[in-house]
matplotlib code that plots the C-alpha trace (Angstrom):
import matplotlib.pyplot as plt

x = [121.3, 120.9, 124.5, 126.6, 124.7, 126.8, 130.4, 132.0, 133.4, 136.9, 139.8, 137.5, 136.6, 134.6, 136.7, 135.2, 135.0, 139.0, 141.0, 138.4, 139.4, 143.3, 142.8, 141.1, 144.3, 146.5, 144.8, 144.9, 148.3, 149.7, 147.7, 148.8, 152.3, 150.8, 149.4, 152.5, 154.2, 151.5, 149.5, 145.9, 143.2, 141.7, 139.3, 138.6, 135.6, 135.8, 134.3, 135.9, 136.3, 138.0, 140.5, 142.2, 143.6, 143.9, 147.6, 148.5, 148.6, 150.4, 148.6, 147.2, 146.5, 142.8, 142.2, 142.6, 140.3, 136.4, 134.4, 131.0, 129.0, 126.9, 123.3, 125.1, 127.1, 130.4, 133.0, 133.8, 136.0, 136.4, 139.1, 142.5, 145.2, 144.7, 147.8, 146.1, 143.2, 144.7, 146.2, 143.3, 141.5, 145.1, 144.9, 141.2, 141.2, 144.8, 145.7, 147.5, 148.6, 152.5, 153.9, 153.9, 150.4, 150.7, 147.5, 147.3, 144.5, 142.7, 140.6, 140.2, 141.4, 139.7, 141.9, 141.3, 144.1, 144.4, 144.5, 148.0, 147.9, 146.3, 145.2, 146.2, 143.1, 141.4, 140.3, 142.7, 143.0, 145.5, 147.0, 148.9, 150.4, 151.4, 153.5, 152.8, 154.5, 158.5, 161.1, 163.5, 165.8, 164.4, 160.9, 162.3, 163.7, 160.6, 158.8, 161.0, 161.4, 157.8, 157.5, 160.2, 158.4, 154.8, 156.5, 157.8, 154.7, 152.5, 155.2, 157.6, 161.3, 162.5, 161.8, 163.7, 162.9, 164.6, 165.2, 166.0, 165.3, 163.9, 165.7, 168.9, 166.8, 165.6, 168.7, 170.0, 167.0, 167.6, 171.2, 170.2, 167.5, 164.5, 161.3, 157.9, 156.7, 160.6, 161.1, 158.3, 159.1, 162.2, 161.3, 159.0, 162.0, 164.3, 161.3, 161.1, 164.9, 164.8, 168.6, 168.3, 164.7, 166.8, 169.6, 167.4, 165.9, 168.7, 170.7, 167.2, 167.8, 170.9, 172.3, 175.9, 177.4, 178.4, 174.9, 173.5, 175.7, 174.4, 171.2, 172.0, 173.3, 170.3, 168.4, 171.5, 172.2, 170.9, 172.3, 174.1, 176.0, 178.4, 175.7, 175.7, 179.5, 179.1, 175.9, 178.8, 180.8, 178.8, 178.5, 179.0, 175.9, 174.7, 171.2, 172.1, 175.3, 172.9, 170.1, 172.6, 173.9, 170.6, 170.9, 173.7, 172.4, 169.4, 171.2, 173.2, 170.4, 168.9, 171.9, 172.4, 169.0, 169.7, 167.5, 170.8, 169.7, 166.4, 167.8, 169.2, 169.4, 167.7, 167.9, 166.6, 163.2, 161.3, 157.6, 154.4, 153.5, 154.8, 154.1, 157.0, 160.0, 162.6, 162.9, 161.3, 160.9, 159.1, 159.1, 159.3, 159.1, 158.7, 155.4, 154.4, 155.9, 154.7, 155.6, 153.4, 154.6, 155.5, 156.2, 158.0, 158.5, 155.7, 157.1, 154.3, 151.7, 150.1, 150.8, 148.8, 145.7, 146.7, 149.1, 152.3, 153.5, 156.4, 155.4, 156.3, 154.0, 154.0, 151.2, 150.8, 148.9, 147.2, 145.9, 149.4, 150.9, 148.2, 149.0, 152.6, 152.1, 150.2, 152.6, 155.5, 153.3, 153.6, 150.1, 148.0, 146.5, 143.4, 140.7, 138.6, 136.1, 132.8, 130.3, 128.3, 124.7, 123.0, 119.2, 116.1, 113.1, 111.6, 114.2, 114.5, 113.2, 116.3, 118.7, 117.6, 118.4, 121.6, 123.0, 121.9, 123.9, 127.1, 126.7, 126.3, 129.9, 131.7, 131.1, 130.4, 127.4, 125.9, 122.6, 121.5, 118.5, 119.4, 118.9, 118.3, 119.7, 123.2, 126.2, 127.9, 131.3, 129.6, 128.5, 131.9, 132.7, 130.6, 131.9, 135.6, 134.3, 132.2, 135.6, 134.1, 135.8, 133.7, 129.8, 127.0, 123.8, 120.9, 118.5, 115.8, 118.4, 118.8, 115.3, 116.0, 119.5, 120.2, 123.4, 124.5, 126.3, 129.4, 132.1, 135.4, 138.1, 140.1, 137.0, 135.9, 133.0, 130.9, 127.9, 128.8, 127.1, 126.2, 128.7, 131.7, 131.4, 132.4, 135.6, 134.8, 135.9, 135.4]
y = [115.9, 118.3, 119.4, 116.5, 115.9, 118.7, 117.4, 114.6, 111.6, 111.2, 111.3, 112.8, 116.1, 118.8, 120.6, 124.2, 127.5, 128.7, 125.3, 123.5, 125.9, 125.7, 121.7, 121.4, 123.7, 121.1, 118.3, 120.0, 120.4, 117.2, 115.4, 117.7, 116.5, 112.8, 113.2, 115.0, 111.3, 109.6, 108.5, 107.5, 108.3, 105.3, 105.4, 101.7, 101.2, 103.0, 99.7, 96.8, 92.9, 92.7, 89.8, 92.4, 93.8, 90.9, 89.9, 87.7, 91.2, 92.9, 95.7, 97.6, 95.2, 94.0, 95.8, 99.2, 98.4, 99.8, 96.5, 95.9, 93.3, 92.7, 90.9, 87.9, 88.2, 88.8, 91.1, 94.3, 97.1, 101.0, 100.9, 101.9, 101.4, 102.5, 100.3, 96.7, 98.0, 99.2, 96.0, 93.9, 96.5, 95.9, 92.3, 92.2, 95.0, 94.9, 91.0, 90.6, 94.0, 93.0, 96.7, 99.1, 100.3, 103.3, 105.2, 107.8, 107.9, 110.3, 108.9, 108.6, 105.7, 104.8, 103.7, 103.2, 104.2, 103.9, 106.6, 106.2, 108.1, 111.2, 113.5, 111.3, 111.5, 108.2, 109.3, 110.8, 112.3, 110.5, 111.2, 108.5, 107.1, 103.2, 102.1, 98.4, 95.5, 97.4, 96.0, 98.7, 101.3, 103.7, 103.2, 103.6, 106.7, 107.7, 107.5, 109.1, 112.3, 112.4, 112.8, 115.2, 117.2, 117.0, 118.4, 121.4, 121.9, 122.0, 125.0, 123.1, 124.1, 122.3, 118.4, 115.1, 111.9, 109.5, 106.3, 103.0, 99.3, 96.6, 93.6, 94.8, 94.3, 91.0, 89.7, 89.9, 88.1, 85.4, 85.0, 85.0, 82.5, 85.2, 84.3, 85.0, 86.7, 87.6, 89.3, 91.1, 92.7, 93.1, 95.1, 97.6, 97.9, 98.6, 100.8, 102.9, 103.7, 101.4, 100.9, 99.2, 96.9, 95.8, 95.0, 93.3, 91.1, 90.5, 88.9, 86.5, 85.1, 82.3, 84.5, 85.2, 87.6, 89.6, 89.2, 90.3, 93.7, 94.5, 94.9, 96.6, 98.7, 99.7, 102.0, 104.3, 103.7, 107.3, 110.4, 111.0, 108.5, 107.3, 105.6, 103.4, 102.6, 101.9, 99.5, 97.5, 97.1, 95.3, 92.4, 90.3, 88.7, 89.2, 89.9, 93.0, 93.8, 94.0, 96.1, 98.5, 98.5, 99.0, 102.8, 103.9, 103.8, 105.0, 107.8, 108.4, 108.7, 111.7, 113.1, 113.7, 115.2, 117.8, 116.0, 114.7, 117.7, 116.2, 112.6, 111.4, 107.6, 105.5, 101.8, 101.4, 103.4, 100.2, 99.9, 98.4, 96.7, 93.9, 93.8, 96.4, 93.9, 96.2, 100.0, 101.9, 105.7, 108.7, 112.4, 114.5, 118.4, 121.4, 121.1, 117.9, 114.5, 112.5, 112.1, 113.3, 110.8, 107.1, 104.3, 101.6, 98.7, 96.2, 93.1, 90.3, 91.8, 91.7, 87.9, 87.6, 88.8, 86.4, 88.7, 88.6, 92.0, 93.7, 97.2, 100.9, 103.5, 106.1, 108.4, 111.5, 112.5, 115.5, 116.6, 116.5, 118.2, 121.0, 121.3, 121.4, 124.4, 126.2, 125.7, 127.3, 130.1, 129.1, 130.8, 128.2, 131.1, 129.2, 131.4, 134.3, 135.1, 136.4, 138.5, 138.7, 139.9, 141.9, 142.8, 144.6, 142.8, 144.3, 143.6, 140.0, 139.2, 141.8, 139.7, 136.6, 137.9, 140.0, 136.8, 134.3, 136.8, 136.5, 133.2, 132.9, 134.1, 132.3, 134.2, 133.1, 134.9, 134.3, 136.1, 137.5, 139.7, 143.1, 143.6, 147.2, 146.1, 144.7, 147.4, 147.1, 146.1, 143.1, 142.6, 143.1, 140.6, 138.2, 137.5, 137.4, 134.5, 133.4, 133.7, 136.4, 139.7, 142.0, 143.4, 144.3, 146.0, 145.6, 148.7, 150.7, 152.9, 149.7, 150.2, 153.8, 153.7, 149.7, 150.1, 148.8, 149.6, 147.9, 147.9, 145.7, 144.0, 147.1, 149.0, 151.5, 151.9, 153.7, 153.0, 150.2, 148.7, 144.8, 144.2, 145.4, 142.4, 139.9, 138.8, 139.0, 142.4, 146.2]
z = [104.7, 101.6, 102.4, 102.4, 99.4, 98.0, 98.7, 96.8, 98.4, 99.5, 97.0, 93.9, 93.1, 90.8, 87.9, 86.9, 85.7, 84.6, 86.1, 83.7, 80.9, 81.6, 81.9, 78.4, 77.1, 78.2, 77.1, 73.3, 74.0, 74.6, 72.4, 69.4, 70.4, 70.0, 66.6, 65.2, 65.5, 63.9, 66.8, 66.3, 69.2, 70.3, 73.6, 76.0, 78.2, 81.6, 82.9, 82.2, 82.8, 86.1, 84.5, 82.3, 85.5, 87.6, 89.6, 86.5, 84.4, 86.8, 86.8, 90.0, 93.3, 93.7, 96.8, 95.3, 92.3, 92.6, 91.9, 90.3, 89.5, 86.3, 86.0, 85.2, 88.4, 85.9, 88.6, 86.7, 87.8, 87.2, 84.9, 87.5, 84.5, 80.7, 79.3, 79.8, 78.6, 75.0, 75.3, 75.4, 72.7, 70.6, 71.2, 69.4, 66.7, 65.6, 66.0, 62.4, 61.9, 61.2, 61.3, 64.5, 65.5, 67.6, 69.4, 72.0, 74.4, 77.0, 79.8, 83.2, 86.0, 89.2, 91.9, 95.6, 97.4, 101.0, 103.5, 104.0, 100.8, 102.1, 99.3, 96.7, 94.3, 93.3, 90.2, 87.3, 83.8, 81.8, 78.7, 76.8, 73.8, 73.0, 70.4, 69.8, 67.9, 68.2, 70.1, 68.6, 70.4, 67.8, 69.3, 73.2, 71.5, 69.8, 73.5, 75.4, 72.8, 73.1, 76.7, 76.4, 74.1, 75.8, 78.9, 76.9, 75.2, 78.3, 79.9, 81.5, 81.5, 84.5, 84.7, 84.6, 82.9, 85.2, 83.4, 84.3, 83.1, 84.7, 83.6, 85.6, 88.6, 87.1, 85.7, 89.9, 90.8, 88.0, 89.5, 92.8, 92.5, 94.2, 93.3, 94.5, 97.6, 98.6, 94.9, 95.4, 99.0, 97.3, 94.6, 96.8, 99.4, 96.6, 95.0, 98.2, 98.3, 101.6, 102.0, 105.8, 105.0, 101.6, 103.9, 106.1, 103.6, 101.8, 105.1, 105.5, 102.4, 101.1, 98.2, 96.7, 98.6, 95.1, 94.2, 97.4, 97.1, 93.5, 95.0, 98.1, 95.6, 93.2, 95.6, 95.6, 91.4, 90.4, 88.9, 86.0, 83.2, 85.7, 87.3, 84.5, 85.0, 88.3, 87.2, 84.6, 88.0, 90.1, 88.0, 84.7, 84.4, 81.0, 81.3, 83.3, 80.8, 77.9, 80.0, 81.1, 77.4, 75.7, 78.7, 77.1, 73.5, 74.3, 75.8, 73.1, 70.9, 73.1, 73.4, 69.1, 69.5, 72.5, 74.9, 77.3, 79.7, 80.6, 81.2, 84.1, 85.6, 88.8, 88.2, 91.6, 90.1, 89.7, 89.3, 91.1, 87.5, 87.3, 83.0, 82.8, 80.9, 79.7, 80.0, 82.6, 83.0, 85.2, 84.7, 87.8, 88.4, 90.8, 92.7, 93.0, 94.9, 92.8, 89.3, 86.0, 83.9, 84.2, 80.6, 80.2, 78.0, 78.3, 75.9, 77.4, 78.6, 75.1, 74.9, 77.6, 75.4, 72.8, 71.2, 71.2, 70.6, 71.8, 73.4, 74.8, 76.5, 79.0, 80.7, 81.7, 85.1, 83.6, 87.2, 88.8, 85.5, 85.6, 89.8, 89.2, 86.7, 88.8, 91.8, 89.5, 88.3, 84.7, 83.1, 80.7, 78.5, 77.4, 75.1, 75.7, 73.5, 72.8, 74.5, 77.5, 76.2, 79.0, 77.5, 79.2, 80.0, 76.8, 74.1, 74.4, 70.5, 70.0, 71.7, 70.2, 66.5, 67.3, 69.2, 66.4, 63.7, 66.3, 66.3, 62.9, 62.4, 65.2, 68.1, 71.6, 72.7, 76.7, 76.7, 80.1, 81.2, 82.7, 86.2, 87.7, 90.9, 88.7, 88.3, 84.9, 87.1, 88.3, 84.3, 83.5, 86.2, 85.4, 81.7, 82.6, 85.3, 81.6, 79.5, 77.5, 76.5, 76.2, 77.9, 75.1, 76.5, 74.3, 76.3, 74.2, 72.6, 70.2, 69.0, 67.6, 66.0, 66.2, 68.3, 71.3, 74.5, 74.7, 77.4, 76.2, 78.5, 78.6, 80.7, 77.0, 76.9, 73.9, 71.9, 68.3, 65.8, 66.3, 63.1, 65.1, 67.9, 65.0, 66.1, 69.9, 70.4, 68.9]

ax = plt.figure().add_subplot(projection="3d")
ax.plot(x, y, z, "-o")
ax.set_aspect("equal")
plt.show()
């Protein structure tokens, strides 16, 4: 019994020691990216209302949401999807603001996927950034740059933002008269690059035949600009004219800023949320299936909270970012610094003072009492598991001449004064 109590359950998991370190450099990372646009933290409730997310949002399904009830019998939920819940926290705090608000977040989602997801994990890191109340291309531009960039600045060299926008998709539905439970299927077929169940469908159902081809279409619309031609070909109505349009300058805009090599096009790469209105995007890599970054443009989902506010917003998976890295051998450098302070039985009131004036000046001190039965390379060891450079033995030398023993990450090892650890090395 004591042993199971040891493992967690299915789909979460423990973070420690150097992965913890590395995932702590990547968080910095990002979110230095988000702050040099402007973007103010702002942190929501892991538990939340269960309406904010409910099918009317268009946010995750109900069955994969982890439910709990209050003592008033309220149904609450493990927060599965940051974006409605900045949007309900925008909808309250920021109401009458009449120019752009624009926050960044970290937090984690709960979601409880199925087992047809196998080693999918249920909970996540996320990373974010929302920029509220802009209907503009510049803002799409803004967003997209800013993925670009948190890729790059995380060690990335080799990704793709695949972009696409939802109202092509919905401008064929519009034309075609698909509503309800038949758009839905639709969209997952279509979502799943299901050429033969889209067929399928699509022969069930009393459609134009020009219409019906557009959409047999959109699973295989990806690749470069010419996919965007090929969109213009398939048909004149004008809601999917103007969403193809809106492609190109957004393109073009990346493009005058060197970003054209990480863009490339899949209007068939729709999305589960249903709040998405306008442009959608995900950013895929080496190393993972899945991709570390989905956004999109999210014009009524705020309206829905009583605020009307046009909106853009992506997040990054920071688990699946970090696992990627590691699966390309990029290193995350992440600090190492300070000492490992080994004493004798005897010389603990040493220890004490000599780490308090480290610490005094900014250095990381772990204090440990020696043991006979230790070697110094399992000292040495022990503080490069600790991320700390160096090994300081305070033994009864000290007493006589106040210096300690001090081995460094390069294996010297020679007597120093306590002064010389300042800095983390000597």
């Amino acid at each position: 019994m004591k042993k199971d109590l040891l493992h967690t359950p299915e789909g979460v998991r423990d973070i420690y020691s150097t992965e913890c370190a590395e995932k702590k450099v990547i968080e910095n990372r990002l979110h230095d990216v988000c702050a040099s646009y402007g973007y103010n933290d702002i942190q929501t409730p892991s538990i939340e209302f269960f309406d904010v997310f409910n099918k009317e949002r268009g946010s995750v399904p109900s069955n994969e949401m982890f439910k709990l009830f209050d003592r008033y019998g309220n149904t609450l939920v493990l927060r599965p999807d940051m974006t409605p819940s900045i949007a309900r926290a925008t909808a309250k705090y920021f109401e009458d603001r009449v120019l752009p608000v624009k926050l960044c977040y970290l937090g984690n989602t709960f979601i409880n996927v199925s087992k047809y997801y196998q080693g999918r994990l249920k909970e996540n890191t996320m990373l974010g950034a929302e920029l509220i109340n802009d209907n503009s291309l510049a803002a799409d531009y803004e967003i997209i740059s800013m993925v670009i960039d948190c890729m790059l600045s995380a060690g990335l060299t080799e990704f793709q933002v695949e972009l696409g926008n939802v109202a092509f998709f919905n401008g064929l539905l519009h034309k075609a008269g698909i509503t309800g439970d038949s758009a839905e299927e639709l969209l997952r077929l279509i979502k799943d690059k299901n050429y033969f169940g889209v067929e399928e469908l699509l022969d069930s159902l009393n459609i134009d035949d020009a219409v019906a081809k557009a959409l047999l279409e959109l699973p295989q619309l990806f690749g470069g600009t010419e996919v965007l031609e090929k969109a213009k070909s398939l048909t004149d109505e004008e809601e999917c004219i103007q969403a193809v349009n809106r492609l190109e300058e957004l393109y073009e805009l990346l493009k005058n800023n060197n970003y054209d090599k990480y863009i490339s096009f899949d209007l068939g790469d729709l999305s589960e949320h249903a709040y998405y209105t306008g442009i959608i995007f995900h950013a895929y890599t080496f190393g993972t299936g899945e991709p570390v970054v989905n956004g999109g443009r999210y014009d009524k989902l705020l309206g829905q909270f009583g605020c009307d506010k046009a909106s853009i917003g992506f997040s990054i998976t920071i688990d699946r970012l970090i696992a990627a890295l590691n699966r390309q051998n990029i290193h995350i450098p992440h600090d190492a610094n300070g000492t490992l302070l080994v004493y004798n039985a005897d010389r603990l009131g040493d220890a004490i003072n000599v780490s308090k004036k480290l610490r005094s000046t900014g250095v990381n001190v772990c204090m440990i009492e020696y043991k006979d039965s230790k070697s110094d390379s399992q000292y040495i060891e022990y503080a490069k598991e600790s991320s700390l450079v160096n090994v300081a033995f305070i033994d009864d030398e000290y007493a006589s001449d106040s210096t300690i023993r001090v081995i460094d990450e390069s294996g010297k090892n020679e007597r120093a004064a306590v002064k010389s650890l300042v800095g983390g090395t000597f």
